[in-house]
C-alpha positions in Angstrom: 9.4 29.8 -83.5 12.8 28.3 -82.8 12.8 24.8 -82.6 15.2 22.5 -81.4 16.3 19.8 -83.6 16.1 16.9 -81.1 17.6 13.3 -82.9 15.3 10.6 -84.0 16.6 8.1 -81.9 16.3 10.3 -78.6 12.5 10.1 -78.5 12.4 6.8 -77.0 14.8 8.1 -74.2 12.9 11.2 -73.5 9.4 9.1 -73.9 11.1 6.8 -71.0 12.4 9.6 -68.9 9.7 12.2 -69.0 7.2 9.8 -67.0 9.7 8.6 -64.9 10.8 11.8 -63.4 7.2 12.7 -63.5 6.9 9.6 -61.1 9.9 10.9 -58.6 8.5 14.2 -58.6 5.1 12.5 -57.3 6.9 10.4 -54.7 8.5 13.3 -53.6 5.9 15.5 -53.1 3.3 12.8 -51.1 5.6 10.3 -49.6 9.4 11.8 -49.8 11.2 14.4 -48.0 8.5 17.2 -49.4 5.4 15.4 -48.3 3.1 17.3 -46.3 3.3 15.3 -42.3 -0.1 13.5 -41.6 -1.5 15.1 -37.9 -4.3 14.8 -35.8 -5.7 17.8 -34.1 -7.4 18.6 -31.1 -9.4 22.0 -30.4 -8.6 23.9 -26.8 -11.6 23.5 -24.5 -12.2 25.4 -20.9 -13.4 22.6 -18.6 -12.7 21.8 -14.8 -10.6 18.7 -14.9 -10.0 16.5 -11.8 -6.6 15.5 -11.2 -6.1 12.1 -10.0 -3.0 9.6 -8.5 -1.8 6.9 -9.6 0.0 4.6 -7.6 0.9 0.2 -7.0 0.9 -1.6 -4.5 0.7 -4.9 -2.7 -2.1 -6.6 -1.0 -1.4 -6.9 2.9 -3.2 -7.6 5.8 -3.2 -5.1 8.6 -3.0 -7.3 11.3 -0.5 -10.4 10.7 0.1 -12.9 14.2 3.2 -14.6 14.4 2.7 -17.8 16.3 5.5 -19.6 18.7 6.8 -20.8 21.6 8.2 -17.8 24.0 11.1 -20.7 25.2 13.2 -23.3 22.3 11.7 -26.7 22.2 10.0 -29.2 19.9 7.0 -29.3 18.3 4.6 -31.8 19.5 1.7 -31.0 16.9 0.3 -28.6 14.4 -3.8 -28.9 14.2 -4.5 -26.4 11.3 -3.2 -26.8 7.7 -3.0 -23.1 5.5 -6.6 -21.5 4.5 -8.1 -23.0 7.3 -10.0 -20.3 9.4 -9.9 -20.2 13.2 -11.7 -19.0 15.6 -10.3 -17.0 18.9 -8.8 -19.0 22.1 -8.6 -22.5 19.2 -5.6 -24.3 19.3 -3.3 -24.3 16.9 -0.6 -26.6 18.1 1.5 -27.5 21.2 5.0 -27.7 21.7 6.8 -30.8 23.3 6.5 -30.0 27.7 9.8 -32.7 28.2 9.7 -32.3 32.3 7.2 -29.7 33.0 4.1 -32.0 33.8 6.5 -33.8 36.0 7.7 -30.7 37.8 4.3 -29.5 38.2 3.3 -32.2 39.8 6.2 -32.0 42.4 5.4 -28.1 42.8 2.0 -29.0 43.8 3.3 -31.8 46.3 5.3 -29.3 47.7 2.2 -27.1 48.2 0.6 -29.1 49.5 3.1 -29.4 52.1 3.4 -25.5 52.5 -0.5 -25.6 53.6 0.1 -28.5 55.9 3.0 -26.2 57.4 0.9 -23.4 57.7 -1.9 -24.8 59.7 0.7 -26.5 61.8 2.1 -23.0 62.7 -1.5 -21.8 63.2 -2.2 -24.4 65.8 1.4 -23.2 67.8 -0.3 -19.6 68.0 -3.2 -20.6 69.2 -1.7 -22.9 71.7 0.7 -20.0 72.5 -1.8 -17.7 73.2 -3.5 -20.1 75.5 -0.9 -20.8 77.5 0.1 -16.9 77.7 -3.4 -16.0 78.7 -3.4 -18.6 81.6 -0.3 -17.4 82.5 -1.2 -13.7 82.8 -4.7 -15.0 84.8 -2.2 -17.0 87.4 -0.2 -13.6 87.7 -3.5 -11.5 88.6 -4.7 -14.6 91.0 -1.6 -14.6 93.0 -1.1 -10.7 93.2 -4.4 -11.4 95.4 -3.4 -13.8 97.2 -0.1 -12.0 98.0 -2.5 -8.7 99.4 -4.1 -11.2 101.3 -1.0 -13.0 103.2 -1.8 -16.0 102.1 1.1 -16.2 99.3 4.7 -15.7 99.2 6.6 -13.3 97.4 8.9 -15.5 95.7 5.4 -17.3 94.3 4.5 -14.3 93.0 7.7 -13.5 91.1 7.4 -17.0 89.8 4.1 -16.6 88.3 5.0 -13.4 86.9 8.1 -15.2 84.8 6.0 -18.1 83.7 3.9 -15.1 82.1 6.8 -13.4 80.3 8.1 -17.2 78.9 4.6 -17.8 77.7 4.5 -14.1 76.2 7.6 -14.6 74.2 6.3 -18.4 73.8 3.5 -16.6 71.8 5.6 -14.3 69.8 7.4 -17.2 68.3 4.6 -19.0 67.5 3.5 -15.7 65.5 6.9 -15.6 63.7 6.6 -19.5 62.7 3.0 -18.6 61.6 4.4 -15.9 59.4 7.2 -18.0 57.7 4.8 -20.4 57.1 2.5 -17.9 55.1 5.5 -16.7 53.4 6.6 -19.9 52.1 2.9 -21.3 51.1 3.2 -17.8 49.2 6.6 -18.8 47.2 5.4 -22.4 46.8 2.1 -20.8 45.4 3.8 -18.5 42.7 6.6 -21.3 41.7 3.3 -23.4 40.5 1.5 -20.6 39.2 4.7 -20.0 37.0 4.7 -23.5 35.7 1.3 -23.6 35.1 1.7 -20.8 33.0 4.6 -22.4 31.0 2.6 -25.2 30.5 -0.3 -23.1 28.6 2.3 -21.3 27.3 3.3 -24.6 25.2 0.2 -24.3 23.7 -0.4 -22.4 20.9 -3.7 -20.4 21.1 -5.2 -18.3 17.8 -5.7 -14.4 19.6 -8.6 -13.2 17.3 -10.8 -15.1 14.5 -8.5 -15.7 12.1 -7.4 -17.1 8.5 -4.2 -19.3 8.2 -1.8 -18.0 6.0 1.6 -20.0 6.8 2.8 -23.3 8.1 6.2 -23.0 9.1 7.3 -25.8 11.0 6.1 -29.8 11.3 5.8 -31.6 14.1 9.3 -33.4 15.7 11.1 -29.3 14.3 13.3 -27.9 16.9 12.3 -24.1 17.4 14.1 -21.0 19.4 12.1 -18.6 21.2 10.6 -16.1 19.1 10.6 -19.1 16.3 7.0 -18.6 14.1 5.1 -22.4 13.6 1.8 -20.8 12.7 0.9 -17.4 11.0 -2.3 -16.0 10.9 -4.1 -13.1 9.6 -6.8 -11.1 10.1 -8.9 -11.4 7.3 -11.0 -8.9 8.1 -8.8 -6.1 7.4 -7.2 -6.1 4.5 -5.8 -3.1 3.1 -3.0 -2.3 0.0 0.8 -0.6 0.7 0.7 1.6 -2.3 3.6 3.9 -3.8 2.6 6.8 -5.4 5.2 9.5 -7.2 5.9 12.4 -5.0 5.4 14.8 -8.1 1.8 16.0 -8.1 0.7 13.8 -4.8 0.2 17.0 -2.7 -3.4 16.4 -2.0 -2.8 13.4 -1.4 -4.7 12.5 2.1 -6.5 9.5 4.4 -9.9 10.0 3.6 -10.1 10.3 -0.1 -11.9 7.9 -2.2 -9.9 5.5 -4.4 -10.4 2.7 -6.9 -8.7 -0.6 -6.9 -7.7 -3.3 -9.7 -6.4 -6.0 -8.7 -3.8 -7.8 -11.1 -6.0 -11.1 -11.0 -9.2 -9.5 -12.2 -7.5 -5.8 -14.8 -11.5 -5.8 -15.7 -12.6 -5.3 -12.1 -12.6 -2.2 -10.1 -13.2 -2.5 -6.7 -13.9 0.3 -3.8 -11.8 1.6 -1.6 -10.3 4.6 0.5 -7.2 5.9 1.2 -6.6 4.9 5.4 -3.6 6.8 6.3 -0.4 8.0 4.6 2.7 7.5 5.9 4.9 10.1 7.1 8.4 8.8 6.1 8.7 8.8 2.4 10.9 7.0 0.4 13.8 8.9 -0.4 15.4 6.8 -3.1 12.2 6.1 -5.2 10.9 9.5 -4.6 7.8 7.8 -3.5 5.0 8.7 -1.0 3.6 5.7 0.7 0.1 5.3 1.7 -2.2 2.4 2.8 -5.5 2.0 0.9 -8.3 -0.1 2.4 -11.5 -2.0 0.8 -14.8 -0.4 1.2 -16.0 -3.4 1.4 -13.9 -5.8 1.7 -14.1 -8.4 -1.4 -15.4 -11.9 -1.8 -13.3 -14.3 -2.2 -10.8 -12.5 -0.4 -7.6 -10.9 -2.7 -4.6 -12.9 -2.5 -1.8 -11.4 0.4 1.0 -10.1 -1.8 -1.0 -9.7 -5.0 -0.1 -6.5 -7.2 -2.7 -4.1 -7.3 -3.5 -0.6 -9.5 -5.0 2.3 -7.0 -6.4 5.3 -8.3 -7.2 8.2 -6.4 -9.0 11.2 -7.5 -8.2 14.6 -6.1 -10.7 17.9 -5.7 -11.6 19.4 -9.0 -10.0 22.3 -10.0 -11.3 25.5 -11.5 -12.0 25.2 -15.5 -9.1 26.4 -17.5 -7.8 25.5 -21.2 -6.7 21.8 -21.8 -5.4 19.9 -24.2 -4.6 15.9 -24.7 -1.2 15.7 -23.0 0.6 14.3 -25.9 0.1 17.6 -27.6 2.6 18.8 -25.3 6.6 18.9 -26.9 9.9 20.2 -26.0 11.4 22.6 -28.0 14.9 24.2 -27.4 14.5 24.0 -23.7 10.6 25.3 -23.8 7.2 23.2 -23.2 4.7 23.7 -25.8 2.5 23.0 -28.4 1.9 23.3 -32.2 -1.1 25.7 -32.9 -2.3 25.8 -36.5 -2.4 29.4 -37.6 -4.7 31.3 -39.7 -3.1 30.1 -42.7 -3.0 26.3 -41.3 0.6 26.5 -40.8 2.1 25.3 -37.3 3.8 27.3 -35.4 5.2 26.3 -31.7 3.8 28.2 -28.9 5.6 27.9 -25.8 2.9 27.1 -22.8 2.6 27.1 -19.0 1.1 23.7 -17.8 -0.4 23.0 -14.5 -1.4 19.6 -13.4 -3.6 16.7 -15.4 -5.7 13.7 -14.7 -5.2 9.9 -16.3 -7.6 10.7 -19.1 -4.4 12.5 -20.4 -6.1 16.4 -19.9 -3.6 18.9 -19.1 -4.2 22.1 -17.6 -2.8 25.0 -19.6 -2.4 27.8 -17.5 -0.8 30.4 -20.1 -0.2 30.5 -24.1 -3.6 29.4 -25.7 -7.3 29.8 -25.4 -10.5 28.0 -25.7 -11.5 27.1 -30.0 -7.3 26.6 -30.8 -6.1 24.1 -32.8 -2.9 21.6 -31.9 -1.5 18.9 -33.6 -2.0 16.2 -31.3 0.3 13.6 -33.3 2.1 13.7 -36.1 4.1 11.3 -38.0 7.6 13.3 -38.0 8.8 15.4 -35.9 7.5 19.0 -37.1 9.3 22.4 -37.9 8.0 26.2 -38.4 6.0 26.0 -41.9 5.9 22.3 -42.2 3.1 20.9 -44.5 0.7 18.9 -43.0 -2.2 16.9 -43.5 -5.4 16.1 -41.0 -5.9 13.0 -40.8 -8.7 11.2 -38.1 -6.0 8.6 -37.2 -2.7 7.9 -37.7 -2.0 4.2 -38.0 0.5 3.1 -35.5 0.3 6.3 -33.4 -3.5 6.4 -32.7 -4.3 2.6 -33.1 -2.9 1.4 -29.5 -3.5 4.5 -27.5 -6.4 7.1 -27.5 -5.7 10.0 -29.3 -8.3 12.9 -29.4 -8.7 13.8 -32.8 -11.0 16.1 -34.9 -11.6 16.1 -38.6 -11.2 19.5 -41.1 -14.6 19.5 -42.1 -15.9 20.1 -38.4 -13.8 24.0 -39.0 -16.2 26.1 -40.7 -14.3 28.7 -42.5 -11.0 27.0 -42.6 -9.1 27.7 -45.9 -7.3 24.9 -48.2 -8.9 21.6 -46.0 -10.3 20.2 -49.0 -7.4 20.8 -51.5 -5.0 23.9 -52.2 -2.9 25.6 -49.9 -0.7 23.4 -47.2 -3.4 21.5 -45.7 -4.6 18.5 -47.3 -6.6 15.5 -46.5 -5.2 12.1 -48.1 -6.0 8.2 -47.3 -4.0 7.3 -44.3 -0.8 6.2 -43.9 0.9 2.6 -43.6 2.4 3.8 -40.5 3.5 6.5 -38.4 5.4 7.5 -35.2 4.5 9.4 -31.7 5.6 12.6 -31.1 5.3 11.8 -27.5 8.9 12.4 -26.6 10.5 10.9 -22.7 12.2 14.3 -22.8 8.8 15.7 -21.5 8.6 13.2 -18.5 9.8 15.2 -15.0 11.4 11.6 -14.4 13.9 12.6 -17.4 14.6 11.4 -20.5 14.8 7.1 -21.5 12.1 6.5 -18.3 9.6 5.3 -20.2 5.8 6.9 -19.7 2.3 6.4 -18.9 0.7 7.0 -22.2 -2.1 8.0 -19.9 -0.6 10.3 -17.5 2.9 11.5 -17.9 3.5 12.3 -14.9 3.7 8.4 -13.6 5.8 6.0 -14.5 3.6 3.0 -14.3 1.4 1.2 -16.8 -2.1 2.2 -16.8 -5.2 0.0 -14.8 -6.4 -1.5 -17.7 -4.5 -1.6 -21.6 -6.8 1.0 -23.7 -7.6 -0.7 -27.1 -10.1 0.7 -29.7 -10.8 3.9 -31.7 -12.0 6.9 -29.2 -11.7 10.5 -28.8 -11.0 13.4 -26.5 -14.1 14.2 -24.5 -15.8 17.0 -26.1 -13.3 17.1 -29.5 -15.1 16.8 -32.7 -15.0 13.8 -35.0 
């Protein structure tokens, strides 16, 4: 056997180097460049998911009354402070009348002076008439006389123009009486008016109401139109929501939705959609809808308050799922990494269809129900990659829910206990998502709902704690 003759003083060397490179070699091959890449996995299930919305929105009152004077003037007084609740025809406050009592006064002298005028004018007819009708009598009683001979005709012709005089006597008197109606009318309807400016200075609530705003003191100098007191209906509330336009199809009054209020994340109240709009907002690609409380809340939300709606949609037919941060984009295609039969990955390019905000999405073509995907995965992953199953992933799986399963729950599988690519190791000190913004139909650097990708709002409620996909293994 040929031996090398290897110098005395080398053996220390080689002693030191041998179980250093033995070291690298180890640190290469579990934490370097040739580690296998720690996953969680998820198995393909066949279930009817229900897609639901997600919008925000603002608490708003459907019915808001702007209270003020229809002329400019100064406020006299304000009787109701904010969060005081009102009652219909109460007042709220009057504005300053200067003159108006004054002229109201002199309107009503001046009506009263119309009347007088009238029945003045009233007595003329009547006295007209009387005098007409004793003329025309005369007229009849000398015509007699005349057939008789024992009257002249010139008598006769006098009689008969002292009944035309008191004829046309008459007609004036009607034409006085008429005036006189006609201006008791004008005098009427120049009071009326000012009486009617004179309520008008006070400020009446038109419905039971709450007090919202206080916007002006008394001794402020208003214009018409000018708001002193507003006031709400607080018995219809209801919440201006914004949902994305992508996916919000079905999206229709009627539907039931849930509410959470920004003031109480833990709470979720009831609600229903009332009515969407039909003008959308072009810029946001929003679609706007008004969501109402069914019932309404006590103590009543705060007008303005940010609120979380959720809406769910009609289920749809069961299909394959998978958790939607399974879901990658790979040279331009949307898929997913499928463990093979040798417990390699491999990227298979899927059809998708909609999802709900438990993060199922429905795949409509490129797996079926029992495949395995890597859910997460600390690096980015490559045909052939080694990995390693892991239950969690710290700092992928430890803020948001990730469905995971564990490779003892896959009978059969080859190399989950040791040998072959697919081993399982203590977990990581820390790891990244594979979740990439690429994937988001908003486009890339919007950041997502780890819940639904499809949105790009925050979730009701932060999701804390270890939990799994419905129905994966553990």
């Amino acid at each position: 056997m040929l031996q090398l003759p290897i110098p005395r003083r080398a053996l220390p060397l080689l002693a030191f180097l041998l179980p250093l490179g033995a070291a690298f070699l180890w640190l290469a091959l579990t934490t370097g460049p040739l580690a296998p890449v720690p996953v969680t996995l998820a198995t393909v299930q066949v279930d009817g998911i229900r897609p639901s919305l997600f919008g925000v929105g603002t608490v708003e009152a459907r019915y808001t009354y702007r209270i003020g004077p229809t002329v400019a003037g100064r406020v006299s007084r304000v009787e109701v402070q904010v969060g005081e609740r009102v009652k219909a025809g109460q007042l709220l406050g009057e504005m300053d009348p200067v003159d108006l009592d004054d002229r109201v006064i002199a309107q009503e002298a001046a009506l009263r002076r119309a009347q007088a005028g009238v029945e003045a004018a009233r007595a003329q007819v009547d006295d007209a008439q009387a005098r007409r009708d004793f003329a025309t009598a005369q007229v009849k009683r000398y015509e007699q006389l005349l057939l008789a001979k024992t009257a002249s005709e010139d008598t006769v012709e006098a009689k008969r123009q002292e009944s035309q005089v008191a004829a046309a006597g008459l007609q004036t008197a009607r034409a006085n009486r008429e005036s006189a109606e006609q201006e008791l009318k004008r005098v009427e309807a120049e009071r009326e008016a000012l009486v009617r400016q004179r309520a008008n200075l006070r400020l009446i609530a038109p419905v039971d109401a709450l007090v919202v705003s206080r916007d002006a003191e008394p001794g402020s100098t208003l214009v018409a139109g000018q708001s002193v007191v507003e006031v709400i209906d607080a018995g219809q509330l209801w919440v201006d929501t914004r949902f994305d336009q992508l996916g919000a199809g079905g999206l229709a009054a009627g539907l039931a939705a849930r509410i959470s209020l920004r003031s109480q994340p833990l709470a979720t109240l009831a609600g229903v959609v009332d009515r969407v709009e039909p003008r959308a907002d072009a810029v946001t690609e929003e679609l706007l809808a008004k969501v109402g409380f069914t019932p309404l809340p006590d103590p009543l939300p705060h007008l303005g308050e940010l609120a979380e709606i959720r809406v769910d949609l009609a289920p749809l037919p069961p299909t394959p799922w998978v958790p939607n941060a399974a879901l990658h984009r790979r040279d331009g295609q949307l898929g997913v990494w499928r463990l093979e039969g040798n417990e390699e990955p491999r990227f298979v390019p899927v059809e998708k269809g909609l999802s709900d905000l438990d993060g199922r999405v429905q795949i409509l073509a490129g797996l079926k129900a029992g495949d395995r995907v890597v859910v997460h995965s600390r690096s980015p992953l490559s045909p052939g990659s080694r990995i390693e199953v892991r239950d969690t992933i710290p700092g992928v799986t430890g803020t948001f829910d990730v469905p995971a399963v564990s490779p003892s729950s896959f009978s059969g599988a080859s190399g989950l206990n040791g040998g072959g690519s697919v081993a399982r190791t203590p977990s990581i000190p820390e790891a990244t998502s594979n979740i990439s913004s690429a994937d988001s139909p908003r486009g890339p650097g919007i950041p997502r709902n780890p819940v639904n990708p499809n949105s790009p709002y925050s979730p009701a409620a932060p999701v804390s704690g270890p939990t799994s996909m419905p129905g994966a293994p553990r």
